[in-house]
N, C-alpha and C positions, 0 to 999 in steps of 0.2 A: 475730332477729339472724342474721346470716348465718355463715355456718362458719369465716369465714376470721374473724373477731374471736372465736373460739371461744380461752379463755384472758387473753381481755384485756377489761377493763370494758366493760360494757356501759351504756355511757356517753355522753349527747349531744357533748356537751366532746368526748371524746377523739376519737371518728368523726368530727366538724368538724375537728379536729385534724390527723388522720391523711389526711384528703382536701382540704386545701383546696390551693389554686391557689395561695396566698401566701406570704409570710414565713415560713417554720418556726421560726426565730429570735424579729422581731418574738410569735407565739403563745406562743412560751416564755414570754417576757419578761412578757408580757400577764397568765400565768397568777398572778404576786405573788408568785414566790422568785427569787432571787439567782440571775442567769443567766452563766456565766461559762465561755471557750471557752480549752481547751487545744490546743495545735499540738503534733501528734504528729510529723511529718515533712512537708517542703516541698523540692520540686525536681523535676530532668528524671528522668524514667525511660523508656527508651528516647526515642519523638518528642512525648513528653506531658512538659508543668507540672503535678505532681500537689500537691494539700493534702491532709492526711489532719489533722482533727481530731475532738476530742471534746467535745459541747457538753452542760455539767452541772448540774444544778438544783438549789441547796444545795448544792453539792462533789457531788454524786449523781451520776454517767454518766447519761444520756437518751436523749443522740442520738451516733451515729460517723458520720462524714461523710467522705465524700472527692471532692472537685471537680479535674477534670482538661481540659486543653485543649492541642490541638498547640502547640508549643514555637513555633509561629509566629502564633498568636492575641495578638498585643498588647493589644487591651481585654479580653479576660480572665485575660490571665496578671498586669496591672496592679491587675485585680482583686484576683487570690488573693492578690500577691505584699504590697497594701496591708490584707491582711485579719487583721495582729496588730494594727490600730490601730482597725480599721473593720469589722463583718461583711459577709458579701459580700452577704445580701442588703442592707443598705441600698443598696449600688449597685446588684444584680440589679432591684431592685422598685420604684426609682428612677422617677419621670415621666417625667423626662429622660433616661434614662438608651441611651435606644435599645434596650433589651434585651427580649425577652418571651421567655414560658416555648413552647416550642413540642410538647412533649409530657408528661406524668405516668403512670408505669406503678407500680403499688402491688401487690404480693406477699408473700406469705408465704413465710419460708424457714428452712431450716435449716443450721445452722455449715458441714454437707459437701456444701452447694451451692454456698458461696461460692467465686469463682475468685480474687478479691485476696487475695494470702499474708501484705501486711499486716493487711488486716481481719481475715481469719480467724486467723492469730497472736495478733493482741490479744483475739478473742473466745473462743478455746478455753482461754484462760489463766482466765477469766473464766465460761463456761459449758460445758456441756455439747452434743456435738457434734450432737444430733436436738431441742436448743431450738429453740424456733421464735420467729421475731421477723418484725416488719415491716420491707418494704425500699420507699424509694421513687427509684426514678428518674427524673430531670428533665433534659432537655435543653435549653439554652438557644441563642438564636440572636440575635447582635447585627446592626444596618443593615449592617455591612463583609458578614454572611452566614459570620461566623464563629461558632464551635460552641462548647460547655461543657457537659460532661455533671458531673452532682451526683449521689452516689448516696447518702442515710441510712440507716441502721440504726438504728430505734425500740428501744433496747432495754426488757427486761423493768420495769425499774425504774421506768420514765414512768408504768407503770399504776398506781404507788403514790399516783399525786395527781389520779387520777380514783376514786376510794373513793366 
């Protein structure tokens, strides 16, 4: 197993998990607990639509998410803006949807690398600052050739349901 899932199950599941191309939601959902997504904060911050929530398994934290796109990206701001009724990826992953994922970058990190003050706020409250967690980031790219960047936070807890 390679060093960078050093601390975290070494587990078919979970590495399918943590690299696939798909739904990170849909997988939740798949795995057979109560998947249910809190919205931390939504709106403009400087020239971005930013969502920050938190997607949790059982009431558990999992995943911290935050999906952001210029304030002038109309199908993705429709996206995030329609996403307390709807997850974004059912529309991201969508047939129809015109959207594909155009990049996947997956690292390991720790609290005082993080440069979001809301992520890292809500994560120091919660861990400790040299925990290490997985990050992934995705960039999306609709037909118009507008952008959305998603970036997750695997937290520690998701490894409890790969035992």
């Amino acid at each position: 197993m390679s060093n960078i899932l050093q601390n975290y199950p070494n587990h078919k599941a979970f590495e399918e998990l943590l690299n696939s191309c798909g739904s990170m939601t849909r997988q939740l959902e798949t795995i057979g607990h109560k998947l249910t997504v809190k919205l931390l904060k939504e709106g403009l911050i400087e020239d971005n639509f930013c969502r920050y929530t938190l997607l949790k398994l059982d009431n558990n934290p999992v995943i911290l998410a935050l999906s952001y796109t210029k304030n002038n990206n109309l199908t993705f701001i429709e996206i995030l803006k329609n996403a307390n009724n709807i997850p974004i990826g059912k529309f991201l992953f969508a047939k129809s949807s015109g959207i594909s994922r155009d990049s996947l970058v997956i690292s390991k990190i720790t609290l005082d690398e993080l440069s979001d003050s809301l992520i890292s706020n809500y994560l120091k409250t919660h861990y400790h600052d040299k925990q290490e967690m997985f990050s992934r980031k995705s960039e999306f790219i609709s037909v118009q050739n507008e952008k959305m960047i998603l970036i997750e936070i695997i937290l520690p807890e998701l490894k409890k349901l790969f035992k």
